[in-house]
C-alpha positions, 0 to 999 in steps of 0.5 A, spaced: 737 739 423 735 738 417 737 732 413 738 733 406 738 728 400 733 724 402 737 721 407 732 719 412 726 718 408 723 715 402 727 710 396 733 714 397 734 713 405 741 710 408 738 704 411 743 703 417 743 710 420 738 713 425 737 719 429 740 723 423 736 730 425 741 730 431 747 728 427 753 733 425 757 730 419 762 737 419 765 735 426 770 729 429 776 726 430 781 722 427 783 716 431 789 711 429 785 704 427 790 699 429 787 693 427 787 696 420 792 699 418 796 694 420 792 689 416 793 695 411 801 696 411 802 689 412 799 686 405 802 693 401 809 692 405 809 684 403 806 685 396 811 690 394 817 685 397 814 678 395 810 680 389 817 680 384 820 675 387 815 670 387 812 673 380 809 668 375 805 669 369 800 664 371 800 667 378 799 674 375 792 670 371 790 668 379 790 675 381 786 678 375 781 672 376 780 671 383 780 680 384 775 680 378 770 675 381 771 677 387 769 685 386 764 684 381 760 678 386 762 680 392 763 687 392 760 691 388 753 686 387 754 682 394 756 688 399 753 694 395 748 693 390 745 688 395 746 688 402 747 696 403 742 699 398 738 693 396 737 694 389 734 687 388 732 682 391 734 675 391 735 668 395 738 669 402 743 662 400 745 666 394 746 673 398 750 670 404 755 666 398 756 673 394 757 677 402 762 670 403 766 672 396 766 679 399 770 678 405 774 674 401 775 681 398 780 683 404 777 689 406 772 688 412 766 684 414 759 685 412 757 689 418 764 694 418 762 695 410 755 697 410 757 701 416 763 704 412 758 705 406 754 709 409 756 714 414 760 716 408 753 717 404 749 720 409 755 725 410 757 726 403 749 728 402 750 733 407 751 741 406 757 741 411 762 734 411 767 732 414 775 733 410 776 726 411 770 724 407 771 730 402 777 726 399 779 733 398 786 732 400 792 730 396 791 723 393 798 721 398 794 724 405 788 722 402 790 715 402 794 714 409 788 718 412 783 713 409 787 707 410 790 708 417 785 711 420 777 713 422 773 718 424 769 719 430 764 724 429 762 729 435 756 727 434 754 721 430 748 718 428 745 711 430 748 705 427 744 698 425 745 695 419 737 692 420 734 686 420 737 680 416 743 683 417 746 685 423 741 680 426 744 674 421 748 669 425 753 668 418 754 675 418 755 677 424 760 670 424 764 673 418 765 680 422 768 676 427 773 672 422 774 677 416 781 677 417 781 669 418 778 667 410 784 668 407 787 663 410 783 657 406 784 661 399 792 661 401 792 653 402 788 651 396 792 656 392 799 653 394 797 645 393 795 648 385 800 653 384 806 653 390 807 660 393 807 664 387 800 663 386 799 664 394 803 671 394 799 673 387 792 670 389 792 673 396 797 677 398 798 682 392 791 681 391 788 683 397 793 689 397 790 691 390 783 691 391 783 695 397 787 700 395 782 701 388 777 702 393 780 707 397 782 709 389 777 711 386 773 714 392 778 719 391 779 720 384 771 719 383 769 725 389 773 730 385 773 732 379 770 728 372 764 728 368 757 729 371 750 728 368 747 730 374 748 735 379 746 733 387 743 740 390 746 742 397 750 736 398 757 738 400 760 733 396 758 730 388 761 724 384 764 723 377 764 718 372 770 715 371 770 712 365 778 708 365 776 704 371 769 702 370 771 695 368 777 694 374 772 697 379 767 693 376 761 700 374 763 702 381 766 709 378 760 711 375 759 715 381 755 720 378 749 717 376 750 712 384 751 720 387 744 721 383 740 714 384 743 710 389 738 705 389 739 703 382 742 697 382 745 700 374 751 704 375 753 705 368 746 709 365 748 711 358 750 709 352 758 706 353 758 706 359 760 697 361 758 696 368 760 689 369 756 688 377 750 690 372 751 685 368 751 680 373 745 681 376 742 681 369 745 674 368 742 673 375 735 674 373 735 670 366 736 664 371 731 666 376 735 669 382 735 676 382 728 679 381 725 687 383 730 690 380 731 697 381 733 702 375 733 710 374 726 708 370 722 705 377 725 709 382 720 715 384 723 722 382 728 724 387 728 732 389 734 736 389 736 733 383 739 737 376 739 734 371 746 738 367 746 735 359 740 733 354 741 726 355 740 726 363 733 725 363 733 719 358 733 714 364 730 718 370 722 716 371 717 720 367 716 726 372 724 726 374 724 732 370 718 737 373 721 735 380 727 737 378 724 743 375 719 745 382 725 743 386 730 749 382 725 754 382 723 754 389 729 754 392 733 759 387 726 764 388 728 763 396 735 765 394 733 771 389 737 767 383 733 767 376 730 761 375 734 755 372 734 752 364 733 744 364 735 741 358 730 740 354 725 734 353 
């Protein structure tokens, strides 16, 4: 079978998967994921009973804080610009810090999250996925589906998150206990703030970001603004600009769809991304080096560039590959050969 989008190869690779030429991202099963979806329901249902009755405006400013510095260090430049598509590199204390912050996220712990991450990419690469990684779905099935369920695959690919990951004792720690760190956030929430600022800081929090996250996978699959155009992949992303600061970059999905190795995910003039600006900070001091952007990346195959400011970030011969890619494969199909935007 043929792994398409790079995925099994090269600067673009899901890095935790294996034995994807025997694998079928069209074929599975939903199975109820008890622990989760009861986690899931239980911070949602105790959100929307405790949230009004202990309300307090400087509860409220707790939750903005403690979501907004927990998903931009912890999850988006910790959990995904790091530890799944090591677009950087950094100190391995400053790495385990952001991953601890990322699990205090409240969604899953590193080795659920990398392997969550990337079934999914390897899978929206493919020209055949699954429905419930298409987010294709009505956004109330899409959501249940998503957080009261998981797929098993008929035939699925390996998993191993990889040396210093799945092998790293603190991660494998956190795994274990993911739920649990929420528990010391609580107490020192209430010895400043009483119960308000534990139902806003943990409860109402919690259940705000990982309902986002399921959010914007399903609203960044479906329809949106696109620079780029992934060939063969049954599923592409969209930039979503009115949650670029809440998600921290994450929903310019587009240009992650096309370069998911970069560690900038807002490319183009206007577009704030947050979890980029962090790790540029990183660098000033000297704990983020070897950064990857569209510009040092090698050119990716199968990639068509749809506006005239698209090829402004990729590396110099992104547009001639993108050109022999087009013209190969549409010559094989009998279409007429495509127009790239100009230089």
């Amino acid at each position: 079978m043929i792994v398409a989008g790079e995925a099994s190869a090269g600067a673009f690779k899901v890095n935790s998967l294996g034995n994807l030429e025997h694998a079928d991202a069209g074929s599975g099963r939903l199975k109820w994921d008890a622990p989760r979806s009861i986690w899931n329901m239980s911070f949602i249902v105790g959100a929307l009973i405790l949230g009004p009755i202990f309300f307090s405006w400087s509860g409220v400013l707790v939750f903005l804080f403690l979501s907004g510095f927990t998903l931009c260090v912890g999850h988006s430049v910790g959990f995904h610009r790091r530890l799944i598509h090591r677009s950087f590199e950094c100190p391995k204390w400053l790495e385990r810090a952001m991953i601890y912050v990322g699990v205090l996220v409240g969604m899953g712990g590193p080795l659920w999250t990398v392997g969550l991450h990337d079934i999914r990419d390897w899978a929206q690469r493919q020209a055949d996925c699954h429905w419930f990684l298409r987010h294709g779905k009505s956004a109330l099935a899409d959501g249940f589906y998503y957080l009261n369920f998981r797929l098993l695959f008929d035939n699925p690919p390996d998993f191993d998150a990889g040396p210093g990951i799945s092998d790293d004792p603190f991660y494998r720690f956190l795994q274990r206990t993911w739920m649990l760190h929420q528990i010391p956030v609580a107490l020192i929430l209430f010895w400043f703030g009483g119960w308000s600022w534990v139902v806003w800081g943990v409860i109402v929090r919690v259940a705000v970001c990982f309902t986002m996250h399921w959010y914007i996978a399903h609203v960044a699959h479906r329809r949106g603004h696109q620079d780029w155009f992934v060939e063969d992949a049954a599923v592409q992303g969209y930039n979503i600009a009115w949650l670029a600061i809440p998600t921290m970059g994450e929903s310019w999905h587009c240009n992650h769809h096309a370069f998911p190795a970069s560690a900038r995910h807002g490319l183009y003039p206007g577009q704030i991304d947050p979890g980029f600006i962090f790790v540029q900070l990183l660098e000033r001091i000297g704990l983020a080096w070897d950064i990857h952007v569209p510009a040092n990346l090698p050119p990716r195959s199968a990639l068509t560039p749809l506006t005239e400011r698209a090829l402004s970030i990729a590396a110099p011969g992104q547009r001639d590959l993108s050109l022999e890619w087009a013209r190969s494969h549409q010559a094989l199909r009998g279409q007429q050969p495509v127009l790239l935007p100009p230089r």
